[in-house]
C-alpha positions as CSV (number, residue, x, y, z in Angstrom):
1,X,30.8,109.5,44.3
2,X,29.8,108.8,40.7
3,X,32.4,111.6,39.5
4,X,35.0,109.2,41.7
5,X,34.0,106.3,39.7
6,X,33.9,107.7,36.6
7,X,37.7,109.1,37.0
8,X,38.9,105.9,38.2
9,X,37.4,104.0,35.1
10,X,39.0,107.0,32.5
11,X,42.0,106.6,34.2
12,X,41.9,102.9,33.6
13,X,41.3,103.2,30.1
14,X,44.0,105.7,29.7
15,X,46.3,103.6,30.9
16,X,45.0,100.9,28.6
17,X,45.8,103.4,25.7
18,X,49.1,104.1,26.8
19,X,51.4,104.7,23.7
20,X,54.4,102.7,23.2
21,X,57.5,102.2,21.3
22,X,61.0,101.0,21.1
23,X,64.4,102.3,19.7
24,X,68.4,101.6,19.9
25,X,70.1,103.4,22.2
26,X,72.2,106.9,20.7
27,X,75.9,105.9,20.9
28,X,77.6,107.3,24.0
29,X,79.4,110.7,23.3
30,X,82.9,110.8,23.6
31,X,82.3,112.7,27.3
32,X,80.6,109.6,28.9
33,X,83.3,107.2,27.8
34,X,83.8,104.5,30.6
35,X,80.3,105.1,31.8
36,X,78.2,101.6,31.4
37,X,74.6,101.9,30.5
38,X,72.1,104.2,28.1
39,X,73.0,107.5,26.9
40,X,69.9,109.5,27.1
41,X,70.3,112.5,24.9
42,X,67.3,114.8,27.1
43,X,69.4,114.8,29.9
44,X,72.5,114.6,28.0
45,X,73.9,111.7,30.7
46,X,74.8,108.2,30.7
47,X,72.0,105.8,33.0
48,X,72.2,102.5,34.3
49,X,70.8,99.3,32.4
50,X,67.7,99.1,34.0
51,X,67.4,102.7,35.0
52,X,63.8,104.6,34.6
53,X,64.3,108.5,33.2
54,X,61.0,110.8,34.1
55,X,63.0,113.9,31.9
56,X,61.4,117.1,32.3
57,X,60.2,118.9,29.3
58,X,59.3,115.4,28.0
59,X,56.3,114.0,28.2
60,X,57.6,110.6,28.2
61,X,59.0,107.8,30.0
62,X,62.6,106.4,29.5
63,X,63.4,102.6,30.1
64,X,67.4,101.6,29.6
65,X,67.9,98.5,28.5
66,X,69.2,96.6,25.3
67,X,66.4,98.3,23.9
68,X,65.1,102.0,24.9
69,X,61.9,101.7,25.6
70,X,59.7,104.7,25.8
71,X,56.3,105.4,27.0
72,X,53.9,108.5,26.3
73,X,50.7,109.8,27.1
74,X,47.3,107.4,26.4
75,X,44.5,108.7,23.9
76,X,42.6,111.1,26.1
77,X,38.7,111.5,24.3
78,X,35.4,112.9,25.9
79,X,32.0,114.0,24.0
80,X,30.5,115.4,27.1
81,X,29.9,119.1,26.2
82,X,31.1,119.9,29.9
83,X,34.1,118.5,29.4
84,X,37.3,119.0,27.9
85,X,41.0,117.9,27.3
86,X,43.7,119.5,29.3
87,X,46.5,120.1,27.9
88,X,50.3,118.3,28.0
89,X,51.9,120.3,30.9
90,X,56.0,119.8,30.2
91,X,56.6,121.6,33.4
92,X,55.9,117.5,35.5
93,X,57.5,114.7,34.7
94,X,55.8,111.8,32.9
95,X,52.7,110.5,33.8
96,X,51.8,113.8,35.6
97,X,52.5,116.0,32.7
98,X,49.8,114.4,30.3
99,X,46.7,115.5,29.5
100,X,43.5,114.3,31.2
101,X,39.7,115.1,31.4
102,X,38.4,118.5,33.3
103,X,34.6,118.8,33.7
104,X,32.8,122.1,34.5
105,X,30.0,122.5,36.3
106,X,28.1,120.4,39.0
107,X,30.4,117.7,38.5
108,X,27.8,115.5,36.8
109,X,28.9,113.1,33.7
């Protein structure tokens, strides 16, 4: 139970740490021309305003709007000797693919 809790509060603080940031969207390639909405160049397509893009092999979040708005991985810190960092696994989409906390042992933090 107290490994539960513990999880649940890391995972709040992670998401408290989330990183952020903002961009203009890439101009739309000849290719997509007529299509209305964000040209995301990691799937090399054309998405909706208000679309959400998980890309794989990205360990972000994509938000279309007037703005692209991106969101990564939190800060992900432990000094308990039994535990360690996991690392970024491009294989999931976003928020799966970032790294959290692995303890070894009796499960005891």
């Amino acid at each position: 139970m107290l490994l539960f809790k513990v999880n649940i509060i890391l995972a709040m603080v992670g998401l408290s740490l989330c990183g952020t940031w903002s961009g203009f969207a890439p101009a739309i390639p000849k290719e997509f021309e007529g299509k209305e909405g964000c040209y995301v160049k990691e799937i090399n397509n054309v998405v909706p305003y208000g679309s959400v893009v998980n890309p794989i092999g990205y360990c972000y979040r994509i938000v279309c709007g007037p703005m692209m708005n991106y969101a990564g991985c939190g800060a992900v810190l432990t000094n308990n000797g039994k535990c360690h960092k996991t690392k970024v696994d491009l294989s999931k989409p976003y928020p799966d693919c970032c790294p959290t906390i692995k303890c070894d042992g009796n499960n005891h933090v």
